[in-house]
C-alpha positions, 0 to 999 in steps of 0.5 A, a space after each residue: 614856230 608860229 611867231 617864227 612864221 609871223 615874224 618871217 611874213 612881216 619881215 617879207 612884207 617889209 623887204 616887198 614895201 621898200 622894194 617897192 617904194 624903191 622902184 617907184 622912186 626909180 621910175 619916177 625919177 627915170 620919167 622925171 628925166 625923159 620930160 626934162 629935155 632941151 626945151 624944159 631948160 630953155 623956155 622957162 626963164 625965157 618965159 620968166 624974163 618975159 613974163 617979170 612980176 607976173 612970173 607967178 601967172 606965167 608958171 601956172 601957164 606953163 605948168 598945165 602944158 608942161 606938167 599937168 597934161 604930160 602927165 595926164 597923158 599917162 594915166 591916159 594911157 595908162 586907161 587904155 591899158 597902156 597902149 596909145 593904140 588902144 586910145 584912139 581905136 573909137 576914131 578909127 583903126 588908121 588914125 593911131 598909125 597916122 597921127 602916131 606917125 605925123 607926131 613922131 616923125 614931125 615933132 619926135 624925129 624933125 624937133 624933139 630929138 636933134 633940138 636936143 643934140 643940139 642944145 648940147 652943143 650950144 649950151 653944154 660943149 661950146 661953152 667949155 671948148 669952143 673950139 669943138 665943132 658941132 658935128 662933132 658933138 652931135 655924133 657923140 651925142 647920138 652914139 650914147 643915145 644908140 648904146 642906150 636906146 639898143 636894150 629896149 627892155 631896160 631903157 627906163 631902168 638905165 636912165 633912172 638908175 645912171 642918169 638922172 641922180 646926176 641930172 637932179 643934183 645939178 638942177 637943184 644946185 643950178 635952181 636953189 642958188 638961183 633963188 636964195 642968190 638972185 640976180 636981181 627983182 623982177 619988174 613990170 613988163 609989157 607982156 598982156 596975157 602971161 599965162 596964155 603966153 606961157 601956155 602957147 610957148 610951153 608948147 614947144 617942150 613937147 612934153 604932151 606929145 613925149 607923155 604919150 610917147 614914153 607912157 607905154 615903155 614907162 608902164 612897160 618897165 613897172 611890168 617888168 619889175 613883176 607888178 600887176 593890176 592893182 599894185 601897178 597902178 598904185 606904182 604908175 601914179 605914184 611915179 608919175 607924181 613924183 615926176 610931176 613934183 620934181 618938174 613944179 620945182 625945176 620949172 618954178 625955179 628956172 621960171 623964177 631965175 628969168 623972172 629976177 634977171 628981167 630989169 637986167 637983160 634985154 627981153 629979146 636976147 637968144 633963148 640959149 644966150 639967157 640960160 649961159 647969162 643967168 648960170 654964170 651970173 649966179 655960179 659964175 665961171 664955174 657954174 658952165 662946166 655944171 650947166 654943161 653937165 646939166 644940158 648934156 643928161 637932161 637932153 641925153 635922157 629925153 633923147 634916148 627915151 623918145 628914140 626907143 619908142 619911135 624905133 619901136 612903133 616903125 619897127 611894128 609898123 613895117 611888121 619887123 621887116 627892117 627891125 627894132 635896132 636898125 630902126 635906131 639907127 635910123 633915127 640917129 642918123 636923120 636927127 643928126 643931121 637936123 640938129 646941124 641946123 643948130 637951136 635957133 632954126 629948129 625952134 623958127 620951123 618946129 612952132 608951126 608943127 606944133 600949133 597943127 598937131 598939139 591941140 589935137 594931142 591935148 584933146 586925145 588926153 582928155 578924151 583918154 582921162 573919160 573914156 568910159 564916159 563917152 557914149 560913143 565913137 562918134 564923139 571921138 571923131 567929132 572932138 578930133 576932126 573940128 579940133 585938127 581943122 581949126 588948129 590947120 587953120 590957125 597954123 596956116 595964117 601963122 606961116 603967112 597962108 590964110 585961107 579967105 574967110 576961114 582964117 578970119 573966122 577962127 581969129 573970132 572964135 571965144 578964147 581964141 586970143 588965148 590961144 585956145 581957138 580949138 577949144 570951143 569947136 572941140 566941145 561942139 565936134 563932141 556934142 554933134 559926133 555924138 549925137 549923130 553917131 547916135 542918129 545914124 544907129 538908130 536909124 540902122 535898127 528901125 530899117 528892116 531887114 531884107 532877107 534874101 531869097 
C-alpha cells in the first residue's frame, strides 16, 4: 500500500513537471510572438545591410534595445507585482495614467499596430495578389485581431497555442537558408558607430514599450494556469528566456542575411523592398507565399496582444463606462485608418515619437529592476524628469525646432553622439532627486509642531 501511495506522488509530481514545463514553453512562445512584430522583420536586415562586416557589433547594438531591455521590462513588472501602475506609484499617482496614456496612444495606437496592418499588406498580401487593394487587407487584418483580442482572458493561450508554432517554423526556415545558402559576403561599409546605429534604430521595434505593455496580461496568463508565488516566478522568467532566446536567433539570422546581401544591394533601398529582395534571392518564387505567411502571424500576434491590453488600460481609465469590447473596437477602427498611410510614412513620423518617450521607458526599466534599492521617491522623479527633458530636447532639433542654447547644449552632453544624450543627466536627475527629497524630510521632522489651541 505504501509503495502504491510513493509511486502515486511520484507519478503526480511528474504529470505537474511536464505540465509545467509545457506551459512555460507555451507562454514563452506566446511572448516570443507578441515581441516578433513588423519592425522585428524589417529592421534588422536593414541594420544588417548597413551595418556589412561590422554585422557582429551592430546586432549587439540591436539586441540590448530589442531583447535585453524588452525583457527586462518584464521582470520590471513582474517586481511591482505585475503591474506597471505599481512601477510608477513612487513618481507620482498621474504619471502611470499619463505617460501609460502618451505610450499607447502615441506608439501603440498611431505606430505599433497600423505598421503592423500595414506591413501585411506590403510585404505579405501585395506580393501574392497584387491586385488586392490595401484597405482591404487591413480590414481583414483587424477583423482577426477583433476575434482574438475579445476573450481577454485567453489572449496568450490562443497566440502561444495557434499562431506562433506556424510563426517560428517560417522564421526558421526563412533564417537557417539564409545562413547555410547566403546571398553573398559582407563587405566594409561607411557606417562609423554600427552599434549605436543599431541601438537608436531598434528603437523603432517598440519592443520596450510592447514588454511594458504585455508583461501584465503575460503574468496575468501564468495566474491563470493556477501558478503562485515562488513557482510563478520560476515560470515567468523561464518563459521570458525562452522568448529572449528565440529573438537572439531570429534577429542573428535576419541581421546576418542584410549583412551578406550588402556588396549587392543599394544601402538606400526601401526597408520593406530588402526583405522581399533577400526572400526571393534565397527561396526564390516560392519563398513570397512563406514570407507572406510570416508577416502576416508575426504582425497578427503582436497586433492582437498590444490591442487587448491598451483596450483593457482605457476600459479602466474611463471606469468601465464604455467597456472592455468596445474598447476593441475602438482601436481597430482608428489604427485602420493609420495603416492606410502605408510603412513608409508611418516609419517617417513615428521615430520623432519614439526619441520623446523611449528613453524615458528604458529609464522606468531599470528604475523597476532596483526598486528596492532606491532610497527614495524623489530619485524616481529626478531620473524621469531630466531624462523626459532632454530626450524633448533632442526630439525637438530633429524635426527641425531647436530650442536656442538648450538644443546645442544637449548635442555636447558625453555619449551624446551615441545617442544616449539622456543618460548622463538621468544619473544626475537620481543623484540630486534623492538627495533633495531627503533634504526636504528632514527639514519637515526638525520643524516643530504647532498645536492649535
Amino acid at each position: 500500500m505504501r509503495q502504491k501511495f510513493l509511486r502515486s506522488i511520484q507519478t503526480k509530481g511528474m504529470g505537474n513537471l511536464n505540465k509545467q514545463l509545457v506551459n512555460t514553453v507555451m507562454l514563452g512562445f506566446a511572448l516570443f510572438a507578441i515581441f516578433f512584430g513588423a519592425g522585428n522583420l524589417i529592421f534588422p536586415p536593414s541594420i544588417g545591410l548597413a551595418s556589412g562586416t561590422n554585422w557582429l557589433p551592430a546586432l549587439i547594438g540591436f539586441s540590448v534595445t530589442g531583447i535585453a531591455l524588452p525583457l527586462l521590462a518584464v521582470f520590471a513588472i513582474l517586481n511591482a507585482n505585475g503591474k506597471f501602475e505599481e512601477l510608477t506609484r513612487p513618481i507620482s499617482p498621474w504619471f502611470y495614467k499619463v505617460f501609460n496614456l502618451l505610450l499607447m496612444v502615441g506608439i501603440g495606437v498611431f505606430v505599433t499596430i497600423p505598421r503592423m496592418a500595414a506591413t501585411t499588406h506590403e510585404l505579405g498580401v501585395h506580393t501574392l495578389a497584387p491586385s488586392v487593394p490595401s484597405i482591404a487587407t487591413i480590414i481583414a487584418f483587424f477583423s482577426i485581431c477583433f476575434f482574438f483580442a475579445m476573450d481577454q482572458s485567453n489572449v496568450i493561450d490562443k497566440i502561444g497555442k495557434f499562431l506562433t508554432p506556424v510563426l517560428v517554423l517560417a522564421l526558421l526556415i526563412i533564417v537557417v537558408k539564409g545562413i547555410f545558402t547566403p546571398v553573398g559576403a559582407p563587405i566594409a561599409t561607411a557606417l562609423a558607430n554600427p552599434f549605436s546605429n543599431a541601438f537608436i534604430n531598434a528603437y523603432q521595434t517598440g519592443d520596450v514599450v510592447t514588454g511594458i505593455f504585455c508583461a501584465p496580461i503575460f503574468i496575468a496568463a501564468i495566474l491563470h494556469h493556477g501558478y503562485k508565488g515562488t513557482e510563478m516566478r520560476k515560470v515567468a522568467v523561464r518563459g521570458t528566456l525562452i522568448a529572449g532566446a528565440g529573438l537572439l536567433v531570429v534577429y542573428g539570422g535576419l541581421l546576418y542575411l542584410g549583412a551578406s546581401a550588402s556588396g549587392t544591394v543599394p544601402v538606400d533601398i526601401e526597408q520593406t523592398a530588402l526583405v522581399s529582395e533577400l526572400i526571393n534571392r534565397i527561396l526564390g518564387t516560392s519563398g513570397a507565399a512563406l514570407l507572406a505567411v510570416t508577416i502576416a502571424l508575426a504582425c497578427l500576434t503582436s497586433a492582437i496582444g498590444v490591442l487587448a491590453v491598451i483596450a483593457d488600460f482605457l476600459n479602466k481609465l474611463t471606469h468601465n463606462k464604455v467597456g472592455y469590447k468596445p474598447w476593441v473596437f475602438i482601436l481597430c477602427v482608428v489604427a485602420a485608418f493609420m495603416g492606410s498611410f502605408g510603412v513608409g510614412k508611418i516609419i517617417n513620423y513615428a521615430m520623432p515619437i519614439f526619441l520623446a518617450l523611449y528613453p524615458v521607458a528604458i529609464v522606468l526599466v531599470f528604475l523597476g529592476l532596483f526598486r528596492k534599492y532606491i532610497p527614495n521617491s524623489g530619485a524616481y522623479r529626478g531620473t524621469i524628469l531630466l531624462t523626459f527633458v532632454v530626450s524633448l530636447i533632442e526630439t525637438m532639433g530633429v524635426i527641425g525646432f531647436p530650442i536656442p542654447g538648450l538644443t546645442p547644449a544637449v548635442a555636447m552632453l558625453p555619449l551624446a553622439a551615441n545617442g544616449f544624450s539622456w543618460l548622463v543627466p538621468a544619473v544626475i536627475g537620481f543623484i540630486a532627486g534623492a538627495f533633495l527629497d531627503k533634504s526636504i524630510r528632514k527639514k519637515q521632522d526638525q520643524e516643530p509642531t504647532v498645536v492649535s489651541n
